[in-house]
C-alpha positions in Angstrom: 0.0 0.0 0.0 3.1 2.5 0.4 4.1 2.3 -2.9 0.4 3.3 -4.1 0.8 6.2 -1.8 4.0 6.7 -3.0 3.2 6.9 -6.6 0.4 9.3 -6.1 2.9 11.7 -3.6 5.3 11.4 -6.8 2.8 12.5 -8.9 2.7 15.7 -6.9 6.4 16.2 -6.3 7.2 16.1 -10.4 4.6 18.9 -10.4 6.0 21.0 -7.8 9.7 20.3 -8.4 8.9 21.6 -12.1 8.3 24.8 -10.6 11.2 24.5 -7.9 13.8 23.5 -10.8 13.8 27.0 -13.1 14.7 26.6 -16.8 13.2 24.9 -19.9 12.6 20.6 -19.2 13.9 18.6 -22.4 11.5 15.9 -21.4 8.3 17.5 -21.2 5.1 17.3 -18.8 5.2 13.3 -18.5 9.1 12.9 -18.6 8.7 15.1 -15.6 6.3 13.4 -14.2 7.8 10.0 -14.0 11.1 11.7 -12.6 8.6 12.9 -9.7 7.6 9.2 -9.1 11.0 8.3 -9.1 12.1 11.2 -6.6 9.2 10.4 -4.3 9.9 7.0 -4.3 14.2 6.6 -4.3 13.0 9.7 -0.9 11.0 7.6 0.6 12.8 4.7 0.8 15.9 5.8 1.5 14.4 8.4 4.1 12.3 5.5 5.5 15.5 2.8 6.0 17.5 5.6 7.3 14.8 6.2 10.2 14.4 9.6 9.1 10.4 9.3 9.4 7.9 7.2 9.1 4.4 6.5 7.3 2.1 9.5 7.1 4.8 12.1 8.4 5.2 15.6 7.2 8.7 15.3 6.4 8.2 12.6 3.5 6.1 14.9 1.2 9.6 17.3 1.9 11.6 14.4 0.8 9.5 13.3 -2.2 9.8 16.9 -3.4 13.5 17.2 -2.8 14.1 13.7 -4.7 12.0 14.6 -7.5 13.9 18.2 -7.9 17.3 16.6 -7.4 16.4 13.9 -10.0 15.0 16.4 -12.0 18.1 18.4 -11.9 20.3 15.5 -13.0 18.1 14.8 -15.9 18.7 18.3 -17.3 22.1 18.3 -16.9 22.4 14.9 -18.5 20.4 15.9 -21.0 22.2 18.8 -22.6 25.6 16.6 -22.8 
């Protein structure tokens, strides 16, 4: 059931670490999107075996959000090699 959760949450954090992340996205709306889900969920399990938080807290919708951005940020600068 986390993972459900954490696919929705990454849904989400590819939306809001579009707008955190300035600049023009090679991938487009879905590309960023799936990076979200990816972010939210690499975040959540690494946050979750680190004992960083656990189900339903606050801090994991911060998480998801910085994972998606970072991932995000990668992307783009993988991208323009």
């Amino acid at each position: 059931m986390d993972i459900l959760i954490w696919l929705g949450l990454g849904l989400v954090a590819g939306a809001l670490a579009k707008f955190v992340v300035p600049g023009k996205d090679p991938g487009g709306c879905v590309v960023t999107i799936l990076l979200g889900i990816a972010g939210a969920l690499l975040a959540g399990f690494v946050g979750r075996v680190a004992g960083l938080y656990g189900p339903g807290e606050r801090a994991g919708w911060i998480a998801a959000t910085l994972g998606a951005a970072a991932i995000l940020v990668v992307y783009n600068i993988l991208r323009r090699r």
